[in-house]
N, CA, C and O atoms as a MOPAC input file, in Angstrom:
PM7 MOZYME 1SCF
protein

 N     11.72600 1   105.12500 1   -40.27200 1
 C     12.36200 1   103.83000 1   -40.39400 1
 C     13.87100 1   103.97000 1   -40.53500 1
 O     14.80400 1   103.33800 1   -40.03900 1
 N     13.80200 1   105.08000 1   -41.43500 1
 C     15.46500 1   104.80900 1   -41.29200 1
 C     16.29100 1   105.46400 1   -40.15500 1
 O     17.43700 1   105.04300 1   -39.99400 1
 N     15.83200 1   106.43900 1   -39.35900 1
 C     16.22500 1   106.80300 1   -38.11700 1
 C     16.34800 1   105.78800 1   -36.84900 1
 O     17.19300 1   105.91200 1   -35.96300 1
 N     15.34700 1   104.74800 1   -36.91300 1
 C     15.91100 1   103.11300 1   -36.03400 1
 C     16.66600 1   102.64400 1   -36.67000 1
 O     17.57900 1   102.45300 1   -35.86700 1
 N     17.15200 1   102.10500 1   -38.06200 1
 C     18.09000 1   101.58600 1   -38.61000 1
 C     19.34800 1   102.47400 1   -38.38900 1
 O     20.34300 1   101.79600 1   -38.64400 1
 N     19.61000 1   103.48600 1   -38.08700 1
 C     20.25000 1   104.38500 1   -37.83400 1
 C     21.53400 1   103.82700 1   -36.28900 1
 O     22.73900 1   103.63400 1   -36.12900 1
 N     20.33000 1   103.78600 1   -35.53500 1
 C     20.16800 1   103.61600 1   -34.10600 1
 C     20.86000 1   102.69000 1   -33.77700 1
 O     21.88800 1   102.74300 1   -33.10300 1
 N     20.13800 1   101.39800 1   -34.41200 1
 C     20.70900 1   100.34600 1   -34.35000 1
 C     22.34600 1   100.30200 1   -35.38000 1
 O     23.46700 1    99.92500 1   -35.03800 1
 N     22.14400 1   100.52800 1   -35.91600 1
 C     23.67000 1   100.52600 1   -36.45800 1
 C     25.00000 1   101.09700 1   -35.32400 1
 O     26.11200 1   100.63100 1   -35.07600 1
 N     24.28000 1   102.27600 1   -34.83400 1
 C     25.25700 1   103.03300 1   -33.85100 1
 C     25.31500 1   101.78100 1   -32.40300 1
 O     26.34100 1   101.45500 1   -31.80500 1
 N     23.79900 1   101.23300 1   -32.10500 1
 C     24.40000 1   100.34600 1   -31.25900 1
 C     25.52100 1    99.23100 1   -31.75900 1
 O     26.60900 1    99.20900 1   -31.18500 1
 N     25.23300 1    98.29500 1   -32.85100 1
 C     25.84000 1    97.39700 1   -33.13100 1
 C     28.00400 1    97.76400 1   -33.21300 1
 O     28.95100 1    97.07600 1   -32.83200 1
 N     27.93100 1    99.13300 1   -33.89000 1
 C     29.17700 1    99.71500 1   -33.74600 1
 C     29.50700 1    99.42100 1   -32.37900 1
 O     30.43800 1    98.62700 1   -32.24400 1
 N     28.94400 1    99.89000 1   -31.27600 1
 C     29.82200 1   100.41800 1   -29.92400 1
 C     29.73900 1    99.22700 1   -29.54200 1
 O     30.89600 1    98.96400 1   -29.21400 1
 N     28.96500 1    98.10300 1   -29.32600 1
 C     29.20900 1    96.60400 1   -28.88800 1
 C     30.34000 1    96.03400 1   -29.62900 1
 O     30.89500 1    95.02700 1   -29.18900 1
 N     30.82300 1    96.72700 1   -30.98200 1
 C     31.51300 1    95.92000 1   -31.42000 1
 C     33.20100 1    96.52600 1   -31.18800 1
 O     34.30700 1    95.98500 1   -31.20500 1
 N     32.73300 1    97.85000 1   -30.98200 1
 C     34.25800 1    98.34400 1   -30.44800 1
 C     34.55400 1    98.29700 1   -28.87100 1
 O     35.59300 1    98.14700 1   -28.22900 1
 N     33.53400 1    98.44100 1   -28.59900 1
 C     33.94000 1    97.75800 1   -27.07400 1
 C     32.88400 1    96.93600 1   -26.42000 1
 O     31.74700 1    97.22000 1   -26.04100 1
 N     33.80200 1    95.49000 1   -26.38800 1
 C     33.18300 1    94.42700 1   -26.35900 1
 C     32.70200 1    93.91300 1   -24.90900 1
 O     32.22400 1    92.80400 1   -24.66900 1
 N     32.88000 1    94.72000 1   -24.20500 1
 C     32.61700 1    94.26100 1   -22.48300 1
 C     33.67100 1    93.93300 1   -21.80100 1
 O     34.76000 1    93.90100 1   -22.37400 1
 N     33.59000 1    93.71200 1   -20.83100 1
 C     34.77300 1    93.31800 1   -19.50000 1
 C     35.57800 1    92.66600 1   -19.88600 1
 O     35.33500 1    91.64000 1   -20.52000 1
 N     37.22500 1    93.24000 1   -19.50500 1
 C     38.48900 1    92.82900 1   -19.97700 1
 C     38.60100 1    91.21700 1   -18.84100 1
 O     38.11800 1    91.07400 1   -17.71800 1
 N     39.25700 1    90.40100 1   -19.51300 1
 C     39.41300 1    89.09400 1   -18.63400 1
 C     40.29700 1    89.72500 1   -17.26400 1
 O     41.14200 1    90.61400 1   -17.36600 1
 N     39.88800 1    89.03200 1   -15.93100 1
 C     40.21300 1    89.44200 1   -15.19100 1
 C     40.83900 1    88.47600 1   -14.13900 1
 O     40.00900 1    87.87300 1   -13.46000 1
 N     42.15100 1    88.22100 1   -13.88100 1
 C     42.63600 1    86.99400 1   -13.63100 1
 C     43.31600 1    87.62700 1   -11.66000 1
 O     44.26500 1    88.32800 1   -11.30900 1
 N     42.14900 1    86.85800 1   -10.84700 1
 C     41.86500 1    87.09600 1    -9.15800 1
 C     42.81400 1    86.07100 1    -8.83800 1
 O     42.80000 1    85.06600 1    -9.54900 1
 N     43.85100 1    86.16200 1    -7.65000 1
 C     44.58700 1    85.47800 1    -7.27100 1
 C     43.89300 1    84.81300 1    -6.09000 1
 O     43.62600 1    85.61400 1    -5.19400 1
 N     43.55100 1    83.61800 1    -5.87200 1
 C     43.12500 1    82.96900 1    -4.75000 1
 C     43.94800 1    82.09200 1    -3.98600 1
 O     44.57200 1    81.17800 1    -4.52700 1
 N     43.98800 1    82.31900 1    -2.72600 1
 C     44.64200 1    81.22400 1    -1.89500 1
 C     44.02900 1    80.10600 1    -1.58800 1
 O     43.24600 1    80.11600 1    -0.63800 1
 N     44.26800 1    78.86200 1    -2.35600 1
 C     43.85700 1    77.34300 1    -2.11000 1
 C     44.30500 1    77.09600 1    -0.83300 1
 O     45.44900 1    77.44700 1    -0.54700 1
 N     43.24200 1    76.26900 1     0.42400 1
 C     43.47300 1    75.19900 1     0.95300 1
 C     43.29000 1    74.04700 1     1.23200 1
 O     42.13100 1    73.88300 1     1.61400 1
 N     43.94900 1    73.03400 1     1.22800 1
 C     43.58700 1    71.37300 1     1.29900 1
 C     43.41800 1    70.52100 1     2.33100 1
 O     44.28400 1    70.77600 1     3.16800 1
 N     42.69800 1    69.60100 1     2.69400 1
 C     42.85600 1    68.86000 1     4.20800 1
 C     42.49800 1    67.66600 1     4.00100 1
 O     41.31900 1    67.32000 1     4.06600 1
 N     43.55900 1    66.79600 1     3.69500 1
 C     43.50200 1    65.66300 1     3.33500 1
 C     43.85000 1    64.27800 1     4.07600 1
 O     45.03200 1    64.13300 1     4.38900 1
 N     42.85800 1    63.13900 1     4.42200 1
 C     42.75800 1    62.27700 1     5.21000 1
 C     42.85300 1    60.88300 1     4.57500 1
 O     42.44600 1    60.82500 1     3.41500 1
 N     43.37100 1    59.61500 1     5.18800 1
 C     43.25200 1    58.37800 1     4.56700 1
 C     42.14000 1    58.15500 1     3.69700 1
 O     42.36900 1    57.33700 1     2.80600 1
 N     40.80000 1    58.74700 1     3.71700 1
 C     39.97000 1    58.22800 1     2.52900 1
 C     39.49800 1    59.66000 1     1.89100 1
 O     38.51000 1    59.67700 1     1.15700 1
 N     40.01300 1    60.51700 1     2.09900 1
 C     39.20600 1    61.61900 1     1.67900 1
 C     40.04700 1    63.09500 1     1.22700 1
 O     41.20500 1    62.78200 1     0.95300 1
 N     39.88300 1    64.20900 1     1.10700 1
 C     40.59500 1    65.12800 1     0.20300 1
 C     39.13700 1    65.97100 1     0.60800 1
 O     38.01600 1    65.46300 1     0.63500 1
 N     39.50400 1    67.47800 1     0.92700 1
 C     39.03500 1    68.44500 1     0.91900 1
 C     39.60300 1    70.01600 1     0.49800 1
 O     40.50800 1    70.65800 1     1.03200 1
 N     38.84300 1    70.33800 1    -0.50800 1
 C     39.95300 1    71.55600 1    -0.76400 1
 C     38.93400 1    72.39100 1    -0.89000 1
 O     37.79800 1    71.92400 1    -0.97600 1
 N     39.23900 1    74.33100 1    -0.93600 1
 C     38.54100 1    75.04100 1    -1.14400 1
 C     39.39500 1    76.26000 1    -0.94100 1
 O     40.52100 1    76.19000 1    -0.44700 1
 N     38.67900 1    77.68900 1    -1.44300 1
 C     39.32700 1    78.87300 1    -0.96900 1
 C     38.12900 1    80.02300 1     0.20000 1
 O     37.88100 1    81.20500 1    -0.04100 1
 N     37.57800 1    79.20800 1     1.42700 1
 C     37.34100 1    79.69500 1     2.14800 1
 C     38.37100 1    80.20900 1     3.34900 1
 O     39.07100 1    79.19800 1     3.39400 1
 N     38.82400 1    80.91700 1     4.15200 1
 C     39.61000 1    81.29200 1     5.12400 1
 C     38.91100 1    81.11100 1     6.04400 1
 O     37.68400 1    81.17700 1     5.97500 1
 N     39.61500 1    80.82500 1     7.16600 1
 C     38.98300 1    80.47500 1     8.93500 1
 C     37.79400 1    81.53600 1     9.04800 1
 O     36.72100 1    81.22300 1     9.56400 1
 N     38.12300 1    83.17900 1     8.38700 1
 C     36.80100 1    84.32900 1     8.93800 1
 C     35.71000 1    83.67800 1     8.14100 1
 O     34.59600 1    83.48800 1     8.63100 1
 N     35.98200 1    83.38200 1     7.07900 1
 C     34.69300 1    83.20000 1     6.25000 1
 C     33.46100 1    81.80900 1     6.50500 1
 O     32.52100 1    81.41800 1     5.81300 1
 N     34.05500 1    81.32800 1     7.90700 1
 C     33.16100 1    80.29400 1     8.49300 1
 C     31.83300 1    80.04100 1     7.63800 1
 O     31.00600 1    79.21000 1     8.01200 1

Protein backbone atom coordinates (compact mmCIF):
# COMPACT_ATOMS: atom_id res chain seq x y z
CA UNK A 1 0.00 0.00 0.00
CA UNK A 2 2.38 2.31 0.64
CA UNK A 3 4.46 1.66 -2.50
CA UNK A 4 1.08 2.96 -4.71
CA UNK A 5 0.83 5.87 -2.43
CA UNK A 6 4.32 6.30 -3.29
CA UNK A 7 3.58 6.20 -7.02
CA UNK A 8 0.99 8.29 -6.98
CA UNK A 9 2.61 10.99 -5.16
CA UNK A 10 5.56 10.87 -7.79
CA UNK A 11 2.77 11.16 -10.41
CA UNK A 12 0.92 14.04 -8.82
CA UNK A 13 4.58 15.87 -8.43
CA UNK A 14 5.48 15.68 -12.26
CA UNK A 15 1.84 16.89 -13.40
CA UNK A 16 2.39 19.49 -11.14
CA UNK A 17 5.84 20.59 -12.26
CA UNK A 18 5.15 20.24 -15.61
CA UNK A 19 1.86 21.13 -16.40
CA UNK A 20 1.41 20.30 -20.21
CA UNK A 21 1.62 22.31 -23.43
CA UNK A 22 3.01 25.82 -23.34
CA UNK A 23 0.20 28.30 -24.93
CA UNK A 24 0.87 28.45 -28.42
CA UNK A 25 -0.10 31.58 -30.31
CA UNK A 26 -0.42 30.38 -34.68
CA UNK A 27 -0.51 33.33 -36.90
CA UNK A 28 -3.44 33.01 -39.38
CA UNK A 29 -4.24 34.87 -42.44
CA UNK A 30 -8.01 36.10 -42.33
CA UNK A 31 -10.09 36.48 -45.44
CA UNK A 32 -13.37 38.41 -45.97
CA UNK A 33 -15.95 38.68 -48.90
CA UNK A 34 -18.41 40.89 -48.24
CA UNK A 35 -21.74 41.70 -50.19
CA UNK A 36 -24.90 44.09 -49.78
CA UNK A 37 -26.62 41.53 -47.44
CA UNK A 38 -24.03 39.31 -46.36
CA UNK A 39 -20.28 38.97 -44.87
CA UNK A 40 -18.15 35.93 -45.28
CA UNK A 41 -14.97 35.39 -43.55
CA UNK A 42 -12.62 32.51 -42.88
CA UNK A 43 -8.89 31.31 -42.95
CA UNK A 44 -9.17 28.85 -45.82
CA UNK A 45 -6.69 29.72 -48.93
CA UNK A 46 -7.74 29.17 -52.69
CA UNK A 47 -5.44 25.40 -52.31
CA UNK A 48 -7.44 24.41 -49.48
CA UNK A 49 -10.74 24.26 -51.70
Amino acid sequence: MKRSALYLAIVFYLLAAFPGQAPVSAKDTWTSVRSKNFLQGGTAGHSDG
